[in-house]
Backbone as numpy.savetxt, mean C-alpha at the origin, in Angstrom:
# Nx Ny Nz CAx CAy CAz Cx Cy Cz
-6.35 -15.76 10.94 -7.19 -14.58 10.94 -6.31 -13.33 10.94
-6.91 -12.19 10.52 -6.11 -11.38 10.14 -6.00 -10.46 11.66
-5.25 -9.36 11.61 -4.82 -9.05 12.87 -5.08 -7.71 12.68
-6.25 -7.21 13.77 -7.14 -5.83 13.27 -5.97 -4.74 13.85
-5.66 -3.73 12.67 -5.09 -2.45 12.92 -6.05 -1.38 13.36
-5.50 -0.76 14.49 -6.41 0.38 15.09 -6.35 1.00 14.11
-7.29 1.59 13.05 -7.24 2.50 12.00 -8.21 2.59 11.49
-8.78 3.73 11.26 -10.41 3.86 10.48 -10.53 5.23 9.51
-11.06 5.22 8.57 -10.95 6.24 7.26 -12.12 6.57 7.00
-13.65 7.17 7.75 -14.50 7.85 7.09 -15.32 5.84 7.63
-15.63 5.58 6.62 -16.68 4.23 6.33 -15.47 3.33 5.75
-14.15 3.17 6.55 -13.45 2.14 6.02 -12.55 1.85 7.50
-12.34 0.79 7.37 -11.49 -0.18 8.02 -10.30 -0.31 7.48
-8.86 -0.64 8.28 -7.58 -1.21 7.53 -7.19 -2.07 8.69
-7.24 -3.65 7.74 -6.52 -4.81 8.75 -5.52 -5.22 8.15
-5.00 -5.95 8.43 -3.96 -7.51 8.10 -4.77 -7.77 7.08
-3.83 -7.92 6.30 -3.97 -8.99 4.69 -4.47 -11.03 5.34
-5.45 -11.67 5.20 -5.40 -12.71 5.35 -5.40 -13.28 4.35
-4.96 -15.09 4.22 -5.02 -15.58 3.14 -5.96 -15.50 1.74
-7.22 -15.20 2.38 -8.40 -15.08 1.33 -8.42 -13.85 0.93
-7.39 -12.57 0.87 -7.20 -11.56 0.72 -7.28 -11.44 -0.22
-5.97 -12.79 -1.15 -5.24 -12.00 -2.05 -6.03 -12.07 -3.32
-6.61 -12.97 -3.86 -7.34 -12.64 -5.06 -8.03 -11.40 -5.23
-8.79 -10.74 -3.75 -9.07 -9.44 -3.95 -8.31 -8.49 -4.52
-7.20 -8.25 -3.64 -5.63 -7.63 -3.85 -5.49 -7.37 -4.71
-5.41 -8.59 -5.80 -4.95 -8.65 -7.28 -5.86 -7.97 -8.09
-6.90 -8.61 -7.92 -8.24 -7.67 -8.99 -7.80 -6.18 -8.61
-7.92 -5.48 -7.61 -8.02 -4.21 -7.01 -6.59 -4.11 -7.37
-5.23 -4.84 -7.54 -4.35 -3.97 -8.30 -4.21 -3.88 -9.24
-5.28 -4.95 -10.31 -5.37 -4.17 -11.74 -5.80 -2.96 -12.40
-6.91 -2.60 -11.62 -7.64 -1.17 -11.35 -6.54 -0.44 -10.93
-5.80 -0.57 -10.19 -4.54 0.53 -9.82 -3.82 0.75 -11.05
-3.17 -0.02 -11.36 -1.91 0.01 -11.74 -2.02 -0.79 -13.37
-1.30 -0.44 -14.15 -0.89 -1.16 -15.81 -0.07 -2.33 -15.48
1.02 -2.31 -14.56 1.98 -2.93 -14.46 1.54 -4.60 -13.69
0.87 -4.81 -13.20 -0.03 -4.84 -12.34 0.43 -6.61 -11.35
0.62 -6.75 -10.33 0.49 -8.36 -9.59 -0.30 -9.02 -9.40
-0.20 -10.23 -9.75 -0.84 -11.54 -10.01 -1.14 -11.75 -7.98
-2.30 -12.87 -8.15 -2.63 -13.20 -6.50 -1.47 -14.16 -6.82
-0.84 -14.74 -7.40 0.89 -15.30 -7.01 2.02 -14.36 -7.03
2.40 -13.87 -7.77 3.19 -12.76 -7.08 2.96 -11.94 -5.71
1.51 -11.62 -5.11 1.34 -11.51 -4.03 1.53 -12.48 -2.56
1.26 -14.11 -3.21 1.57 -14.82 -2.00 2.87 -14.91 -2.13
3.90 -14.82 -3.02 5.04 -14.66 -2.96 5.74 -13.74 -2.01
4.98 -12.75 -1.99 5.56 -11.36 -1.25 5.20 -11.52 0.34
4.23 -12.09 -0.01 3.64 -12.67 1.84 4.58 -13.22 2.57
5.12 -14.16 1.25 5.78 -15.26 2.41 6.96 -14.95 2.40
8.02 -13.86 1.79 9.03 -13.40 2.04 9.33 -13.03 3.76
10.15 -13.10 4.53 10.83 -12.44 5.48 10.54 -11.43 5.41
9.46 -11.06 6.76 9.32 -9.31 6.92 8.44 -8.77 6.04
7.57 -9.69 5.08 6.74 -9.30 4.20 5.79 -8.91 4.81
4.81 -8.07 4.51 3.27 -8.03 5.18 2.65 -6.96 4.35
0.91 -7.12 4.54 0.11 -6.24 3.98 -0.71 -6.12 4.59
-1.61 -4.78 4.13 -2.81 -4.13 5.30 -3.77 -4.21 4.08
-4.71 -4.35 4.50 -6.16 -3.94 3.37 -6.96 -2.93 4.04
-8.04 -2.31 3.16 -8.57 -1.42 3.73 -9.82 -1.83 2.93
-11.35 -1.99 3.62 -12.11 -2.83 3.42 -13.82 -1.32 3.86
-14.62 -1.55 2.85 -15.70 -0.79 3.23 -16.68 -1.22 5.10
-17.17 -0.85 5.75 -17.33 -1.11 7.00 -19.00 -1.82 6.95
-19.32 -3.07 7.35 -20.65 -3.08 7.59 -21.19 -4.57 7.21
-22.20 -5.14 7.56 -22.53 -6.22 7.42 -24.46 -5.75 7.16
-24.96 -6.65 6.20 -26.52 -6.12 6.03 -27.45 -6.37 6.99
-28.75 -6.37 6.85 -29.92 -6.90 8.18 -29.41 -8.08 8.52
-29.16 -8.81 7.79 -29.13 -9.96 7.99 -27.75 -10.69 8.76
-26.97 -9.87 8.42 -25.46 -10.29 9.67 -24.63 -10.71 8.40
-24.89 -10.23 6.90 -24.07 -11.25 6.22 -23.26 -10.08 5.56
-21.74 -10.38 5.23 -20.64 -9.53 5.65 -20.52 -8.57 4.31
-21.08 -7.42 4.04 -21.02 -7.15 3.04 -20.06 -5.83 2.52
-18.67 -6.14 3.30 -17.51 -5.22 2.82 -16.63 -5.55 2.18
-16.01 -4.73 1.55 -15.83 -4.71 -0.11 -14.10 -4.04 0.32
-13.01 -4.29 -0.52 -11.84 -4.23 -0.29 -11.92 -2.86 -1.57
-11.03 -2.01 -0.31 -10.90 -0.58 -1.31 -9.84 0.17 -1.49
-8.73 -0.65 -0.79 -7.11 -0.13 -0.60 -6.64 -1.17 -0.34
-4.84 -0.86 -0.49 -3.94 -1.94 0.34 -3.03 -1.70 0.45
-1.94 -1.77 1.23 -0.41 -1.17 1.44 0.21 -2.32 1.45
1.69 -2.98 0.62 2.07 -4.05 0.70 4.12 -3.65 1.57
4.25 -4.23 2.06 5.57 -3.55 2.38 6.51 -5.02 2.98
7.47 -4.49 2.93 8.99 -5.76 3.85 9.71 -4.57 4.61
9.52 -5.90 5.67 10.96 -4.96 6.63 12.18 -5.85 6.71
13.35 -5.54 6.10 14.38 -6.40 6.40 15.20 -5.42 7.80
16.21 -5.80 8.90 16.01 -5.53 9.63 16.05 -4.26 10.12
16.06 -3.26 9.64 16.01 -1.77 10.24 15.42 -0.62 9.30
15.63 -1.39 7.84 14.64 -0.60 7.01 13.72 -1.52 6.43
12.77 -0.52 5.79 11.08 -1.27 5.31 11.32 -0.55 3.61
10.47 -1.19 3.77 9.83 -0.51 1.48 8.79 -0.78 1.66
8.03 0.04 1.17 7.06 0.21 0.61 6.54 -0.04 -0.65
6.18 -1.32 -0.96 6.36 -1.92 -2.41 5.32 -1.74 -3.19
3.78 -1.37 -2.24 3.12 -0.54 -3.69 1.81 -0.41 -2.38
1.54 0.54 -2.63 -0.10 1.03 -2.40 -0.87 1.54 -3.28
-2.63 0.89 -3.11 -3.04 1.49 -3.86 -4.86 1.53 -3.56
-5.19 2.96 -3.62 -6.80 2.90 -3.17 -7.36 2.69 -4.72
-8.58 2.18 -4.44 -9.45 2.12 -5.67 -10.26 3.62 -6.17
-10.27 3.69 -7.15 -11.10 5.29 -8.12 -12.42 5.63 -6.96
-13.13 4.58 -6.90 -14.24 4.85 -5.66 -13.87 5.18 -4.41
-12.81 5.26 -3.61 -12.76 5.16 -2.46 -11.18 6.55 -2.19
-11.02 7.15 -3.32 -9.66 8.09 -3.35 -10.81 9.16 -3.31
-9.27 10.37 -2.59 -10.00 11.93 -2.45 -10.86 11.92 -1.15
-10.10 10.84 -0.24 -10.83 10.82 1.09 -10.08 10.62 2.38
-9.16 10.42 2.21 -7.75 10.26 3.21 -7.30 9.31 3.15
-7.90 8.37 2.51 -7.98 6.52 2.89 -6.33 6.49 2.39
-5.82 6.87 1.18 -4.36 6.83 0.97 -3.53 6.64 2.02
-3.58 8.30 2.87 -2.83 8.75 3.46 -3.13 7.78 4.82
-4.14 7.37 5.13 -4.39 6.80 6.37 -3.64 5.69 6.20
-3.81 4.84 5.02 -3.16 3.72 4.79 -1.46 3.77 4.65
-0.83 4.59 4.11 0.79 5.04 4.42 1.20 5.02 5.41
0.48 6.01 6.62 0.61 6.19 7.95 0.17 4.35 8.67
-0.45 3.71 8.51 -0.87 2.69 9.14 0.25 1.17 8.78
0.74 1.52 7.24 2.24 0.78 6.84 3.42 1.14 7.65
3.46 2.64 8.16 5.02 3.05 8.60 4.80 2.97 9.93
3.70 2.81 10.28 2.89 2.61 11.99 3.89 1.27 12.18
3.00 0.00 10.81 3.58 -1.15 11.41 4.58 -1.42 10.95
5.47 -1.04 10.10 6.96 -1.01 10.33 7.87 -0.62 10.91
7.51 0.30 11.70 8.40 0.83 12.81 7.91 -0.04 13.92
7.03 -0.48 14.17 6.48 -1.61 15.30 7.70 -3.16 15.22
7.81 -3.29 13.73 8.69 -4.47 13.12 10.27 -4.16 13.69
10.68 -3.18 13.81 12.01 -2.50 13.75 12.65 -1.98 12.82
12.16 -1.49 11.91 12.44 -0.37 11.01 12.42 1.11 11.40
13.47 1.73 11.13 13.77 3.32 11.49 13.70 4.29 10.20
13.35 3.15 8.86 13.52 4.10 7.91 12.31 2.91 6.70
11.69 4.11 5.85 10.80 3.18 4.73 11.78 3.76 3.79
11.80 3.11 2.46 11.73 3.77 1.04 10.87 3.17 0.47
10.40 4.00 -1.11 9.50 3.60 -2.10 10.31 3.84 -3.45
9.37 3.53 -4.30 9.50 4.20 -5.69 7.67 4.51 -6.02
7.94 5.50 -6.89 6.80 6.46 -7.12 7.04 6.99 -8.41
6.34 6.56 -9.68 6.29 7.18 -10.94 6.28 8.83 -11.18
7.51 9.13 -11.89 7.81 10.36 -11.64 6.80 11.20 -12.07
5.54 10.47 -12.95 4.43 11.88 -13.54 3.22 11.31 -12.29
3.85 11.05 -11.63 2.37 10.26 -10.12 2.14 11.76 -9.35
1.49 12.60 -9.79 2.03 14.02 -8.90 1.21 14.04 -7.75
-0.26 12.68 -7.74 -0.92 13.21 -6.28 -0.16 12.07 -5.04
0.45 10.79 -5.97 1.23 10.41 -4.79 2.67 11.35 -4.27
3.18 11.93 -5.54 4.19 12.29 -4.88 3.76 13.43 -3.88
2.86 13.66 -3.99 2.16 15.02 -3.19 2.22 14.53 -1.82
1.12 13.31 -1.64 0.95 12.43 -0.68 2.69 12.13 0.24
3.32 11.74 -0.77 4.58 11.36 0.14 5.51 12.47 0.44
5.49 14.04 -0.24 5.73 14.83 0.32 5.15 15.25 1.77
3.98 15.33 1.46 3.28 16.13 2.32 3.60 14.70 3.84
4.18 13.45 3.56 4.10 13.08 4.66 5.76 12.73 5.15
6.52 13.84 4.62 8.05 13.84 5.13 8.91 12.79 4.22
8.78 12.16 3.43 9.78 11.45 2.22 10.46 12.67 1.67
11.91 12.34 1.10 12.62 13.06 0.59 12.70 12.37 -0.87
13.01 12.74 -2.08 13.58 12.16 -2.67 15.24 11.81 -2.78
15.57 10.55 -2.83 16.68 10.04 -2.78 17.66 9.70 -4.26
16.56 9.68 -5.25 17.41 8.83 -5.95 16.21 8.68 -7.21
16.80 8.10 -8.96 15.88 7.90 -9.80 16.02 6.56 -10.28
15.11 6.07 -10.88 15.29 5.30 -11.78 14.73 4.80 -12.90
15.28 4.97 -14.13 15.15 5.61 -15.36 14.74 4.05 -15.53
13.14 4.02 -16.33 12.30 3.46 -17.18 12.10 2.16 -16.17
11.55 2.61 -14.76 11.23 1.30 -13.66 9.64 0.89 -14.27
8.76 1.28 -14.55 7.64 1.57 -14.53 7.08 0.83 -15.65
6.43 0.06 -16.12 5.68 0.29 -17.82 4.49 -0.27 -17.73
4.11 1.04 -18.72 2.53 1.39 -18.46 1.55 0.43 -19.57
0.65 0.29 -19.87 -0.19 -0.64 -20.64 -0.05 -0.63 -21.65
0.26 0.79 -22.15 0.75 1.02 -24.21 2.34 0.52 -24.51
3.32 0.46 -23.33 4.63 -0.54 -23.30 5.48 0.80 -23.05
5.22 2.24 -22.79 6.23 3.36 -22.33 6.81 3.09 -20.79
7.67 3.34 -20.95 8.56 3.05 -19.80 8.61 4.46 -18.93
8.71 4.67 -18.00 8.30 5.39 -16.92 9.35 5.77 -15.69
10.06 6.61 -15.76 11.03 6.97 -14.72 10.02 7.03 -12.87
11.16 6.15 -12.06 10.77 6.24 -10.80 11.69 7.07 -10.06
10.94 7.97 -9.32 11.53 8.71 -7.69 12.12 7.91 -7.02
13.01 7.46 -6.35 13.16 6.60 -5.23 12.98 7.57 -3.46
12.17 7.47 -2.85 12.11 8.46 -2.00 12.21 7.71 -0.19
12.63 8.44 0.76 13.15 7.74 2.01 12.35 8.59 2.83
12.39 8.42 4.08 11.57 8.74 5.17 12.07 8.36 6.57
12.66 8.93 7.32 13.22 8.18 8.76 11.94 8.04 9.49
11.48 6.63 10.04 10.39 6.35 10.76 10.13 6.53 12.07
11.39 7.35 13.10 11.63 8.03 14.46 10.50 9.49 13.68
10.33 10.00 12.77 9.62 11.83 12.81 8.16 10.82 12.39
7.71 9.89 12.40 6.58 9.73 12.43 5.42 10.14 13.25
């Protein structure tokens, strides 16, 4: 069972990724992303050392008690031992322009600094201007580039930010 994170976004929840997660995951990171992970490339990432993920799930069950929330974010990250990455987040078109992002960033570097990490990095597509906004506005620096990390659905290749964050100014 998954392991509930104190965290709440408006009409959303963010827990622990459980096994029956990941096919969600996957659908909801095709909607994200061109590039996009398979529910095997995700249990892959699970079962890495220090791997872990949060979901962020609509709140509520109907008259009837039967569970009717719907997965609307997810933060996937590794901590090897003192730093973390941040290997991809992503809210769904329905559920962005509401904090749920930012709640979900903050709720990854929550539980990586819980892990023993003092520092995250990411990569972030250099024309991404509301994440890079997002990871400005939440103390990342940029560190570093990397030329054509990215490729998008038409096959253009896509320069990444590499950006850091010490997890003590959290």
């Amino acid at each position: 069972m998954a392991a509930r994170i104190d965290e709440a976004a408006g009409d959303y929840e963010i827990d622990g990724i459980g096994p029956f997660d990941l096919g969600r995951i996957a659908r909801l990171h095709r909607r994200c992303f061109d590039d996009a992970w398979s529910r095997s490339d995700l249990a892959q990432l699970m079962a890495l050392p220090g791997g872990f993920g949060l979901i962020a799930r609509t709140q509520g069950f109907n008259r009837l008690g039967i569970d009717t929330r719907r997965v609307v974010g997810f933060g996937l990250c590794r901590v090897v031992r003192d730093e973390s990455e941040l290997l991809s987040i992503g809210i769904g078109p329905e559920a962005r322009q509401q904090g749920l992002g930012r709640r979900m960033l903050r709720a990854c570097m929550t539980h990586c600094g819980g892990l023993g990490a003092v520092r995250m990095f990411l990569e972030v597509a250099i024309d991404n201007d509301a994440a890079r906004a997002l990871y400005d506005g939440e103390g990342f620096v940029a560190v570093g580039r990397r030329e054509g990390y990215y490729r998008r659905g038409d096959g253009e290749r896509v320069a990444a930010v590499t950006m850091r964050k010490d997890l003590q100014s959290s």
